[in-house]
C-alpha positions as CSV (number, residue, x, y, z in Angstrom):
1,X,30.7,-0.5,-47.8
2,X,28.0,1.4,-46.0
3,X,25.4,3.7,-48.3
4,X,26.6,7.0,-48.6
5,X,23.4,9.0,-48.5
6,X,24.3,12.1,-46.3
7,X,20.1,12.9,-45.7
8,X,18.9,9.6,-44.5
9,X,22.2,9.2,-42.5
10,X,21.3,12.3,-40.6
11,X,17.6,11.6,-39.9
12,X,18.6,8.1,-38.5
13,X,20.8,9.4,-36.4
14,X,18.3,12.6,-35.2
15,X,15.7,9.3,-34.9
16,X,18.6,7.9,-32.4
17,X,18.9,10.9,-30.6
18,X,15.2,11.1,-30.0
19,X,14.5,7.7,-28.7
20,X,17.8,7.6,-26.5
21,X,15.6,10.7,-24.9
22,X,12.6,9.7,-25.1
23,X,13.2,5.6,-24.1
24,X,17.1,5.3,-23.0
25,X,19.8,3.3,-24.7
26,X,17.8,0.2,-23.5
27,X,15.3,1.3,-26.3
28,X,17.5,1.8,-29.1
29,X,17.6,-0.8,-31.8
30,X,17.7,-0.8,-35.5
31,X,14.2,-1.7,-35.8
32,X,13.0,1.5,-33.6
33,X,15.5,4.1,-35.4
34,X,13.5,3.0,-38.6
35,X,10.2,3.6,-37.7
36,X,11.4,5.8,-35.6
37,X,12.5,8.1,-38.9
38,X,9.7,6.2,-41.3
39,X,12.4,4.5,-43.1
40,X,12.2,1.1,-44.1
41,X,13.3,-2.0,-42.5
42,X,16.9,-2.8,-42.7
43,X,17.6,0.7,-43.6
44,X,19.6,1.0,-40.3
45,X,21.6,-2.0,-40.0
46,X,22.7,-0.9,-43.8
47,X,24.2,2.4,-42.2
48,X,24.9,0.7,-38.8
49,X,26.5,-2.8,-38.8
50,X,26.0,-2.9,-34.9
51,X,24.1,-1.5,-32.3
52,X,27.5,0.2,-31.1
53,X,27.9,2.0,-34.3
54,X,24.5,3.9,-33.8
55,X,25.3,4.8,-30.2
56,X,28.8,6.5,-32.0
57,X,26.7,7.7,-34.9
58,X,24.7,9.8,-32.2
59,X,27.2,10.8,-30.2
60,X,28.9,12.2,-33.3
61,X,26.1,13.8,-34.5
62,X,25.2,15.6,-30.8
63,X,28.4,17.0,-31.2
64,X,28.0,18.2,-34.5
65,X,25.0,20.1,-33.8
66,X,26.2,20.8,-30.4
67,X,29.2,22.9,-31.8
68,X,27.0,24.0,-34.9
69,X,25.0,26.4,-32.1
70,X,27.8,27.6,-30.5
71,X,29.8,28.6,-33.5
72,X,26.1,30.7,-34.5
73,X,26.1,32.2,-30.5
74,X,29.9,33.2,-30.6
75,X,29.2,35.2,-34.0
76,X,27.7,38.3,-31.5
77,X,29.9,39.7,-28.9
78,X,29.2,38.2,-25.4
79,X,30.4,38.1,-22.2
80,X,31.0,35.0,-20.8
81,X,28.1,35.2,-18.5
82,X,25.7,35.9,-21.3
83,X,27.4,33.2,-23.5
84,X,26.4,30.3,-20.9
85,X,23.4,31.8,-19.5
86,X,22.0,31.3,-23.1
87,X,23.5,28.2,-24.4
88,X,22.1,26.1,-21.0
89,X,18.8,27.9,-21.3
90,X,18.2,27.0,-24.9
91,X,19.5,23.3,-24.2
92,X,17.3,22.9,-20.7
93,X,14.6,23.8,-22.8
94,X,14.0,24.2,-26.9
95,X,16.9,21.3,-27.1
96,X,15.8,19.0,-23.9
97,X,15.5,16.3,-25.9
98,X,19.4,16.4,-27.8
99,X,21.0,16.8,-24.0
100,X,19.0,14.2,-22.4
101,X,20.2,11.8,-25.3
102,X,24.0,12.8,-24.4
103,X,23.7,12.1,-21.1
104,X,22.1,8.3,-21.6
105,X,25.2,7.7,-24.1
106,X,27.4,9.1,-21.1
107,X,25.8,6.2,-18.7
108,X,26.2,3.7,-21.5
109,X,29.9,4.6,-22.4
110,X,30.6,3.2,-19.0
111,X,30.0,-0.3,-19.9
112,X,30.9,0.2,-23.6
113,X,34.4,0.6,-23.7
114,X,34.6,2.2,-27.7
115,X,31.8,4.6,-27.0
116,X,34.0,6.0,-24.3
117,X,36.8,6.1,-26.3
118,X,35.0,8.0,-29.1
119,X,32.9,10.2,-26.5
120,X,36.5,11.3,-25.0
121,X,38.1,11.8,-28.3
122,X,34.7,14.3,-28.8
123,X,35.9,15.9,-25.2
124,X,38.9,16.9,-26.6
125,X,37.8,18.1,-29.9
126,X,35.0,20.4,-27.5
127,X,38.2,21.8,-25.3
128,X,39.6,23.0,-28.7
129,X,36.6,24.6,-30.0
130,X,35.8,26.0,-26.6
131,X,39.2,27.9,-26.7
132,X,38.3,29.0,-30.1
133,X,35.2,30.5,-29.2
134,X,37.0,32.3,-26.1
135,X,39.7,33.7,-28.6
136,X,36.8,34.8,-31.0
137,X,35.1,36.7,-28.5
138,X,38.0,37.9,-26.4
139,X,37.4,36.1,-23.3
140,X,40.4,36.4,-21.1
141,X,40.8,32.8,-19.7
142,X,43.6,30.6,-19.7
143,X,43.5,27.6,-21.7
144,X,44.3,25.6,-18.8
145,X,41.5,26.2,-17.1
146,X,38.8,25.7,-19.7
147,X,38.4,21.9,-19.2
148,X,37.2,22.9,-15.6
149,X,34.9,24.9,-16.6
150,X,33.7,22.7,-19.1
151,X,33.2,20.1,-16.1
152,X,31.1,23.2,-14.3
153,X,29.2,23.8,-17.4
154,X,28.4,19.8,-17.6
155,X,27.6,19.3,-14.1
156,X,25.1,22.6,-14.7
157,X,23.5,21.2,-17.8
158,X,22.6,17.7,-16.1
159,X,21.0,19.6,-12.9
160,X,18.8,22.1,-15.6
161,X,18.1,19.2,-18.1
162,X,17.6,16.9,-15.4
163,X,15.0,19.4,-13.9
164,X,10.8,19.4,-14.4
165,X,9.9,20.7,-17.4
166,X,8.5,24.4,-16.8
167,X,10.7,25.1,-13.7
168,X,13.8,26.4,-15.6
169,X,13.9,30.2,-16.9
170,X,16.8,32.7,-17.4
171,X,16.7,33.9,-13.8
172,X,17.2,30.3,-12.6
173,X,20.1,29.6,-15.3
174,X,21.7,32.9,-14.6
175,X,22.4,32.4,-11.0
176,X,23.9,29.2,-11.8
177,X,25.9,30.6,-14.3
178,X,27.0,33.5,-12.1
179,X,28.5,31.1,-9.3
180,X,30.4,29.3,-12.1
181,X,32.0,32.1,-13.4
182,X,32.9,34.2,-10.6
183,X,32.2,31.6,-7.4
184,X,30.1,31.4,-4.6
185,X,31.8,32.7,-1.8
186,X,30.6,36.1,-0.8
187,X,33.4,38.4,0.1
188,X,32.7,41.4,2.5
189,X,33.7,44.7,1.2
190,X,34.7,45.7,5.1
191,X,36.1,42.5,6.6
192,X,36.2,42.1,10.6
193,X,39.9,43.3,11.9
194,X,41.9,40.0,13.2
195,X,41.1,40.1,17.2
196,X,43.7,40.5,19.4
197,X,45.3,38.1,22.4
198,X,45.2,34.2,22.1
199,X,41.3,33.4,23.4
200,X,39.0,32.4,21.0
């Protein structure tokens, strides 16, 4: 049986996390989460029989910070707007590092089949949550729509995490966020009458 020591579990899984950002799945290894977190050799492998089980550790424990932050941002009344303008500014930024991890473990799932398993089992935990934080804060969206914009917000966060360091502020998230929530098609307030006959 596996230690049991709640700490050093967390800080080799944060270690994970920073590495898969900082070097890519390719650069993950028992040997590097250890240093990594200044833990001694074979401290890993003791929490992590296989190299799989550290890529579902992280995942896991993205997700458990991930929601951690938004149960804190949905504890002050928000619109929707101001809910997603915040939570992809702090990730493209103060949590780079945390997202760009996720989205190597995304690439990786697709030749892992149990990390995709456990990564979609963490989608449908987030689509629950999600609707929980709507209800909280009064958010008038059906629940059958959340999961696309969940897909929105995921394509947004690649783009902004993705992008240099430096070039991402509110006014660049915000107008993302805008044309997620209410679209991009601009609709005239005094639309052209239909013309009349058959030509073009």
């Amino acid at each position: 049986m596996p230690p049991t020591n709640p700490a050093r579990r967390r800080a080799l899984t944060d270690a994970a996390i920073e590495l898969l950002a900082s070097s890519g799945a390719h650069g993950l290894t028992h040997r590097a989460v250890e240093k990594e977190a200044g833990l001694p050799q074979g401290t890993a492998s003791n929490y992590f029989r296989s190299r799989e089980a550290l890529l579902v550790a992280a995942a896991e424990r993205i997700a458990e910070l991930h929601h951690a932050d938004t149960d804190r941002a949905t504890e002050q009344p928000a619109t929707l707007v101001d809910l997603l303008t915040r939570s992809l500014l702090t990730a493209a930024t103060t949590l780079r590092t945390r997202y760009l991890a996720i989205f190597e473990l995304r690439l990786e799932a697709a030749r892992r089949p149990v990390l995709a398993s456990v990564l979609a089992g963490l989608q449908d935990t987030s689509l629950q949550i999600t609707a929980g934080h709507h209800d909280k804060l009064g958010l008038a969206i059906p629940r059958e729509r959340i999961p696309a914009l969940i897909s929105l917000y995921g394509g947004a966060l690649f783009s902004l995490v993705t992008a240099p360091p430096g070039s991402v502020n509110r006014d660049v998230v915000q107008e993302v966020v805008q044309v997620i929530v209410h679209g991009c098609a601009r609709h005239e307030d005094n639309p052209r009458p239909a013309r009349q006959g058959t030509g073009p």
